[in-house]
TORDREN-516965 format. One record per residue: residue number from 1; x, y, z of N, C-alpha, C, CB in turn; residue in one letter. Coordinates in steps of 0.02 Angstrom, whole numbers. Each point is the difference from the previous one (the first is absolute). Last residue first. Glycine has a CB too. Layout:
<nodes>
(NUM,(X,Y,Z),(X,Y,Z),(X,Y,Z),(X,Y,Z),'A'),
...
</nodes>
This chain:
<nodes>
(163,(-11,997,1941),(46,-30,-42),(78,34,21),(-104,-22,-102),'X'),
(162,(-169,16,180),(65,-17,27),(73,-1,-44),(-86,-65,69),'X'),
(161,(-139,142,-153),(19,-55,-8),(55,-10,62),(-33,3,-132),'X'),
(160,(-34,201,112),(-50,-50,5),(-17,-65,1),(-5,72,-25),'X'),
(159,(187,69,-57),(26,-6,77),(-77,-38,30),(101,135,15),'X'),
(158,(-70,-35,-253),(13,-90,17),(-4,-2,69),(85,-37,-92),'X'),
(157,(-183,232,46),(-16,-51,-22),(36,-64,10),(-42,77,-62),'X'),
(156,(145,128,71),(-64,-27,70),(-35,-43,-14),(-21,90,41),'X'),
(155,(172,-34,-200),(40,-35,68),(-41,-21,58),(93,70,-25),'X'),
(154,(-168,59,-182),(7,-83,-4),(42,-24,59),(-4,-4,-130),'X'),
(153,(-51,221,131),(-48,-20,8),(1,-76,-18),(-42,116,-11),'X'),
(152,(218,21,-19),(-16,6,74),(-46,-44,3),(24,111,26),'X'),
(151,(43,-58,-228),(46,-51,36),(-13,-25,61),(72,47,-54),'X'),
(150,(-190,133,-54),(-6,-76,-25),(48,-44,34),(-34,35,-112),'X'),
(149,(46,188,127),(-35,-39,41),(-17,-42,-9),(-17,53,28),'X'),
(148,(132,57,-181),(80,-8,77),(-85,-44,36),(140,176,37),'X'),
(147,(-190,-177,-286),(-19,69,39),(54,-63,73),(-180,95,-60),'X'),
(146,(131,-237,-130),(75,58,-9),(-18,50,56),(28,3,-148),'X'),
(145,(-252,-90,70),(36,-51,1),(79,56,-19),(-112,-123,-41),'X'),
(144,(-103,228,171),(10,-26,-46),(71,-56,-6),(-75,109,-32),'X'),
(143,(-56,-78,247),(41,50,-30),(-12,-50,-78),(106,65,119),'X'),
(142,(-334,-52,16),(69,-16,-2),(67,12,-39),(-71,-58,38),'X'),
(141,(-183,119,-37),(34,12,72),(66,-36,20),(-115,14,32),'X'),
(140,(-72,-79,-215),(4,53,28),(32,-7,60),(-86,34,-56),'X'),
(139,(63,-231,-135),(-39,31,95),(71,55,1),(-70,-148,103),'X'),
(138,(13,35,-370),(62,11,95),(-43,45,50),(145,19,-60),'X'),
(137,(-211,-189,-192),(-2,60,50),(20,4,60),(-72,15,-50),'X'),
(136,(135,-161,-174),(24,37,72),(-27,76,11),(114,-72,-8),'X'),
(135,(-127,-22,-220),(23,-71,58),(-10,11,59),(85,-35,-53),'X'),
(134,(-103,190,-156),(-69,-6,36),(17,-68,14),(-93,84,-57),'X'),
(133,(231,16,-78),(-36,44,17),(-53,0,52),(34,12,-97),'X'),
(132,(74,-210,-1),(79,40,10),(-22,95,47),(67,-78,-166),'X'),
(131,(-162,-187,102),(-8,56,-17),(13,42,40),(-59,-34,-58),'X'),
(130,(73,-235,-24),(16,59,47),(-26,63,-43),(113,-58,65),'X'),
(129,(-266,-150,-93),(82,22,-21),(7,59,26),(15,-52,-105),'X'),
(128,(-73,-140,259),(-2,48,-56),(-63,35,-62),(106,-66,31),'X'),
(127,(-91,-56,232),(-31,26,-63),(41,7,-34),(-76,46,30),'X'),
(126,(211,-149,152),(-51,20,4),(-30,36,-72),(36,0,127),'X'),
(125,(178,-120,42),(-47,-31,-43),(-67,54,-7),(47,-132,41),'X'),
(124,(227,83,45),(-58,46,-5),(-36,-39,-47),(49,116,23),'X'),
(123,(167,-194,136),(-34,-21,-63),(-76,37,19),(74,-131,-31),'X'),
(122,(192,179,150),(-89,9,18),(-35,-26,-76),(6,132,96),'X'),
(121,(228,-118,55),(0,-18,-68),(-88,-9,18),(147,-66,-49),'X'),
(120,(91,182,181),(-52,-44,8),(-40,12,-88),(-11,12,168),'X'),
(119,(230,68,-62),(4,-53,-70),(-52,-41,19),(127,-10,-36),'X'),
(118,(-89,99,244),(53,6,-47),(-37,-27,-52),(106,-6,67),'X'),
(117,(-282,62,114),(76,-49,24),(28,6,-104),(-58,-135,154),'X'),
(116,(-153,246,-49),(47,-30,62),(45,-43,-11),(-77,11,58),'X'),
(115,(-81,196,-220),(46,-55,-11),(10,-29,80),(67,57,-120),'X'),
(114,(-284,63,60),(53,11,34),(55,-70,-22),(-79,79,103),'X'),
(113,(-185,45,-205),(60,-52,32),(68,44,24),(-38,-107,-92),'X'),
(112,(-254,194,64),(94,-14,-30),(30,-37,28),(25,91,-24),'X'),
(111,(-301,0,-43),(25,-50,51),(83,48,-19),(-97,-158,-5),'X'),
(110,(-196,151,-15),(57,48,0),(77,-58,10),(-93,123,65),'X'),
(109,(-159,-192,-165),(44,9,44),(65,21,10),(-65,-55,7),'X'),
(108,(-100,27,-184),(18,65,23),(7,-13,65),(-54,68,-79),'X'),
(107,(20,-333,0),(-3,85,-59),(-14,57,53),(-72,-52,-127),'X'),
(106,(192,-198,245),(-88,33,-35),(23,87,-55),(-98,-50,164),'X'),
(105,(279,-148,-102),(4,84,17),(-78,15,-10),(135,41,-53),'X'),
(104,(12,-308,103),(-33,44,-51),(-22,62,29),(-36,-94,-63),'X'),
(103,(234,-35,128),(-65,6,30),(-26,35,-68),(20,11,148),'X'),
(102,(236,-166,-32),(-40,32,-41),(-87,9,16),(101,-43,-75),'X'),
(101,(80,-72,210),(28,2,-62),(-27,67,-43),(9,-134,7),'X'),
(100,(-43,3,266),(-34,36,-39),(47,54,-76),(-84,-10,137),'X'),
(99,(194,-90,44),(-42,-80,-19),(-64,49,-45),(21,-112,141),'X'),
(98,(196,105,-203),(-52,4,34),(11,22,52),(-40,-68,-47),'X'),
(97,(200,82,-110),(6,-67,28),(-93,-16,43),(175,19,22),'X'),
(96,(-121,177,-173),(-3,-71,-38),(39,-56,28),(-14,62,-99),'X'),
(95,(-144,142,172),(63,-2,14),(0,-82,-23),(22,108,105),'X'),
(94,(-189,131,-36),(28,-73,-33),(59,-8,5),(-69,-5,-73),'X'),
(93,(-98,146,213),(65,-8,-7),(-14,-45,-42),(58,31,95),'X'),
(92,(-232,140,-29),(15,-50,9),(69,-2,-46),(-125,-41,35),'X'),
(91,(-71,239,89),(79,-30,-31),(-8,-73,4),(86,97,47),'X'),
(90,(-268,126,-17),(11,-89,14),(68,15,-35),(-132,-89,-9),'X'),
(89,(33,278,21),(-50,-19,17),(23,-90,6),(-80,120,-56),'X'),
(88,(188,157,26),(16,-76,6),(-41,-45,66),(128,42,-55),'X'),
(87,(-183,210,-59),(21,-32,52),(15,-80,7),(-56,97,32),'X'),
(86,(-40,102,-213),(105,-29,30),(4,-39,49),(56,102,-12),'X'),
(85,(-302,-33,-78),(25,44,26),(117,-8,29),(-183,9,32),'X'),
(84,(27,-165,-160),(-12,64,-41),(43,64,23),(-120,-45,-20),'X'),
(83,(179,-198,144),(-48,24,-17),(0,61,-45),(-27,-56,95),'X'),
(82,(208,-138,-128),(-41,47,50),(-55,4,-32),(82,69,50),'X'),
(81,(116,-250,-18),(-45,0,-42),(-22,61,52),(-21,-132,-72),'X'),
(80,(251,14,20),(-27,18,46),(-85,37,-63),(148,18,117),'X'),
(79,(56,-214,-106),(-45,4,-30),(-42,54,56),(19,-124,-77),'X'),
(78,(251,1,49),(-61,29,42),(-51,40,-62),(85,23,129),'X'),
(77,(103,-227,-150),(-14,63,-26),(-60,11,45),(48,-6,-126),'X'),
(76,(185,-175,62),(-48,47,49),(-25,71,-12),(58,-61,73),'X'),
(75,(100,-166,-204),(-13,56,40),(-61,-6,46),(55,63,-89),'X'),
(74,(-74,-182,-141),(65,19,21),(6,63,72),(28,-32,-145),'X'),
(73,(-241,-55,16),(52,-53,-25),(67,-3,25),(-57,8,-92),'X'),
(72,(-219,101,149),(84,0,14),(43,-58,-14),(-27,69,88),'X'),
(71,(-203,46,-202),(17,-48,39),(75,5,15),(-96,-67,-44),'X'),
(70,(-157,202,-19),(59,12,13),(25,-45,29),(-16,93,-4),'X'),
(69,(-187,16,-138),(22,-51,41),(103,-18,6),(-152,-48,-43),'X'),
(68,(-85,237,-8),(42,-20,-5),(34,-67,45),(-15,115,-47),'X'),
(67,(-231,52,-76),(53,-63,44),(77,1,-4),(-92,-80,-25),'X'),
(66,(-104,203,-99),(61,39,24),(48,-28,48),(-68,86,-18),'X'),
(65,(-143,-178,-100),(57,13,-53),(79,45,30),(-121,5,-94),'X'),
(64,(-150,-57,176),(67,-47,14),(53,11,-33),(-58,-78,21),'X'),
(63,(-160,174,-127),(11,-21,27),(52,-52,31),(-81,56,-40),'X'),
(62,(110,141,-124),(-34,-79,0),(15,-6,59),(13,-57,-108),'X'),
(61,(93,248,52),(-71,6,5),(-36,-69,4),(11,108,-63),'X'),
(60,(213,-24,190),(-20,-31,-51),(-80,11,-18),(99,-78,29),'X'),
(59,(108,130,172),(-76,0,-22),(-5,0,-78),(-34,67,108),'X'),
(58,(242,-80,101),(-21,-16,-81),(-69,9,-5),(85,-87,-23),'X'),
(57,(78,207,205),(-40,-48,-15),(-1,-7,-56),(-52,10,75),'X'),
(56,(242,93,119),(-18,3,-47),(-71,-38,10),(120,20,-52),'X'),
(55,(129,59,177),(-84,-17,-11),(-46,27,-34),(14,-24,82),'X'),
(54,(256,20,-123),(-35,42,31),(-74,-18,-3),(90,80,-21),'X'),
(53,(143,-212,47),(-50,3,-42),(-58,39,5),(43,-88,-11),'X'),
(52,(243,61,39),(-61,34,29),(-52,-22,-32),(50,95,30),'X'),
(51,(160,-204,45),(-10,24,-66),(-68,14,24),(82,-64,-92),'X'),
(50,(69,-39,232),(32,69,-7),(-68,32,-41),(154,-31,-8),'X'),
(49,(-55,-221,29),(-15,28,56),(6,87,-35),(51,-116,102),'X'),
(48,(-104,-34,-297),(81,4,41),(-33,44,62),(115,9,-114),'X'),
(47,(-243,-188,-129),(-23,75,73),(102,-8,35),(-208,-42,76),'X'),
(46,(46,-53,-338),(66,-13,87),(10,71,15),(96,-116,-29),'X'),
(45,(-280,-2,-128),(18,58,28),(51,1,52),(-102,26,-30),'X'),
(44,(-32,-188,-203),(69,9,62),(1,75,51),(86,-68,-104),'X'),
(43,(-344,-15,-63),(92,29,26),(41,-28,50),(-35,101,-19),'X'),
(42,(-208,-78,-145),(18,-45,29),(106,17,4),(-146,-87,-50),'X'),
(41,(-129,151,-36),(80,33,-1),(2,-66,62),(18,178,-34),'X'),
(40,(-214,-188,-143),(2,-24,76),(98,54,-35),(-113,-185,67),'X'),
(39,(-3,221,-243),(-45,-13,40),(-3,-14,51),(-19,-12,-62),'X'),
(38,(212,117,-133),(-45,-52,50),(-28,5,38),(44,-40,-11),'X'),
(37,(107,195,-90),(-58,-2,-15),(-44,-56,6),(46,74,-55),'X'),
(36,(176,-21,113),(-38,38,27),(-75,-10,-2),(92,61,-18),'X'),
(35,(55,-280,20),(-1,60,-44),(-57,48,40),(34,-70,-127),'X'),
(34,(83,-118,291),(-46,20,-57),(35,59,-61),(-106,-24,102),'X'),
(33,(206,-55,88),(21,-60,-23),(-57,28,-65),(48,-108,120),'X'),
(32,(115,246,-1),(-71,9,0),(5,-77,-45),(-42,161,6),'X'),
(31,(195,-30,184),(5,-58,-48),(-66,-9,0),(110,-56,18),'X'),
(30,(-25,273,142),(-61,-48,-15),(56,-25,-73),(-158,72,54),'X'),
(29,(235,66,163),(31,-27,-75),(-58,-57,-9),(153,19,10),'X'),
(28,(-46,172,204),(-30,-59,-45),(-15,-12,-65),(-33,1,81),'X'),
(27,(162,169,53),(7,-40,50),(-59,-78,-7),(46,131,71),'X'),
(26,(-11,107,-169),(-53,-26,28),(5,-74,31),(-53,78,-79),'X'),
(25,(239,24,-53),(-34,56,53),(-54,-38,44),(12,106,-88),'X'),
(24,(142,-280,-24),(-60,47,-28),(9,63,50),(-95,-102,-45),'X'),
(23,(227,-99,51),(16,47,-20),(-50,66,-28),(86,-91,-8),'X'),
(22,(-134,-130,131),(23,39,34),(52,37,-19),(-44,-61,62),'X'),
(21,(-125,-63,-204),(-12,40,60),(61,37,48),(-98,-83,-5),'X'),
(20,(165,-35,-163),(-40,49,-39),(-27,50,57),(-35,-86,-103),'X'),
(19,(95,-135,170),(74,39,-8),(-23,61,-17),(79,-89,-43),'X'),
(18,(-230,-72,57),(13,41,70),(60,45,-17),(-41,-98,88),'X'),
(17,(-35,-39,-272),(-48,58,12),(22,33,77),(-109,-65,-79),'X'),
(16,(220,-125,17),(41,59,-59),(-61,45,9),(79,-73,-111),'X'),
(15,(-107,-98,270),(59,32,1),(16,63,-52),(28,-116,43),'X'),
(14,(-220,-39,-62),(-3,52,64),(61,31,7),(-76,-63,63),'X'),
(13,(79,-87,-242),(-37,64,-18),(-6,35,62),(-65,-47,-95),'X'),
(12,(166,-141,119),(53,18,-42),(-52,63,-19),(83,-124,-46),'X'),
(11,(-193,-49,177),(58,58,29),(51,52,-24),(-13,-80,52),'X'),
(10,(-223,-9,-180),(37,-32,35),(54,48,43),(-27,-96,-87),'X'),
(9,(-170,62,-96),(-9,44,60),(45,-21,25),(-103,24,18),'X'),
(8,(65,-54,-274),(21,-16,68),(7,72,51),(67,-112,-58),'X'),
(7,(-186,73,-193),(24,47,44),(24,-28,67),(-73,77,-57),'X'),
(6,(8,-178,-238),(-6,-8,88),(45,40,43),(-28,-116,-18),'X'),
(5,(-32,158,-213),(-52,-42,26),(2,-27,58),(-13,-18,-91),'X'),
(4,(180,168,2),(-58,25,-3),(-81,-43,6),(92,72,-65),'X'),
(3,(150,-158,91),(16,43,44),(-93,35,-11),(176,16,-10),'X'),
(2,(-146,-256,-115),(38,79,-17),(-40,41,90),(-8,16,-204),'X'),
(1,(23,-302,172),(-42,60,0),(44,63,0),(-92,-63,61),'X'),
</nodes>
């Protein structure tokens, strides 16, 4: 089989995508296994302790369509979910030794992650085809992504985690 009919997921890709990650600014680095213009997106996203994800939602007009699902193949990742108003309304941890791995996201729930551990490796799953204008509506009241408080605000975040 040619490289374009079959895509390995294996260690040799978490590595050469963590490397990416931890030369980026952003401290991550999505591997898109889809085309933009496909119907389900489906991704690599490796995360590095540090990398901000400023809370956000998906809303879609079809019903269910703004889901997301999220599994930990590598690492540790916190999952914080708010209310309308910023206030972190539940956290949960994955983490691809367990004992809880991954969770599906219901549609316009606010949410962001938190990397907890080096060259962690997150398999995304949700609607397509991307759209680049209208992926991410962001909850009000947090620093944008690069602003000195961003940094701040992901540290308080992982520290939720014990980490």
């Amino acid at each position: 089989m040619t490289a374009s009919v079959l895509q390995l997921i294996d260690q040799d890709l978490f590595d050469q995508v963590a490397g990416r990650a931890r030369e980026s600014e952003r401290q991550r680095m999505n591997f898109n296994l889809h085309q933009e213009s496909d119907l389900v997106q489906r991704f690599l996203n490796v995360m590095q302790p540090g990398t901000y994800v400023r809370p956000h939602r998906h809303c879609r007009q079809g019903t269910g369509e703004g889901f997301e699902c999220f599994v930990v193949l590598q690492g540790s990742i916190g999952v914080l979910l708010f209310d309308q108003n910023g206030l972190c309304i539940q956290r949960q941890r994955l983490d691809a030794a367990g004992p809880v791995r991954g969770l599906q996201l219901a549609e316009g729930a606010f949410h962001s992650l938190v990397a907890l551990a080096d060259d962690s490796v997150i398999f995304e799953l949700k609607q397509g085809p991307y759209q680049p204008l209208a992926d991410k509506d962001f909850l009000s009241g947090f620093p944008l992504e690069g602003e000195l408080e961003s940094v701040h605000q992901e540290a308080q975040w992982r520290s939720l985690f014990d980490v």
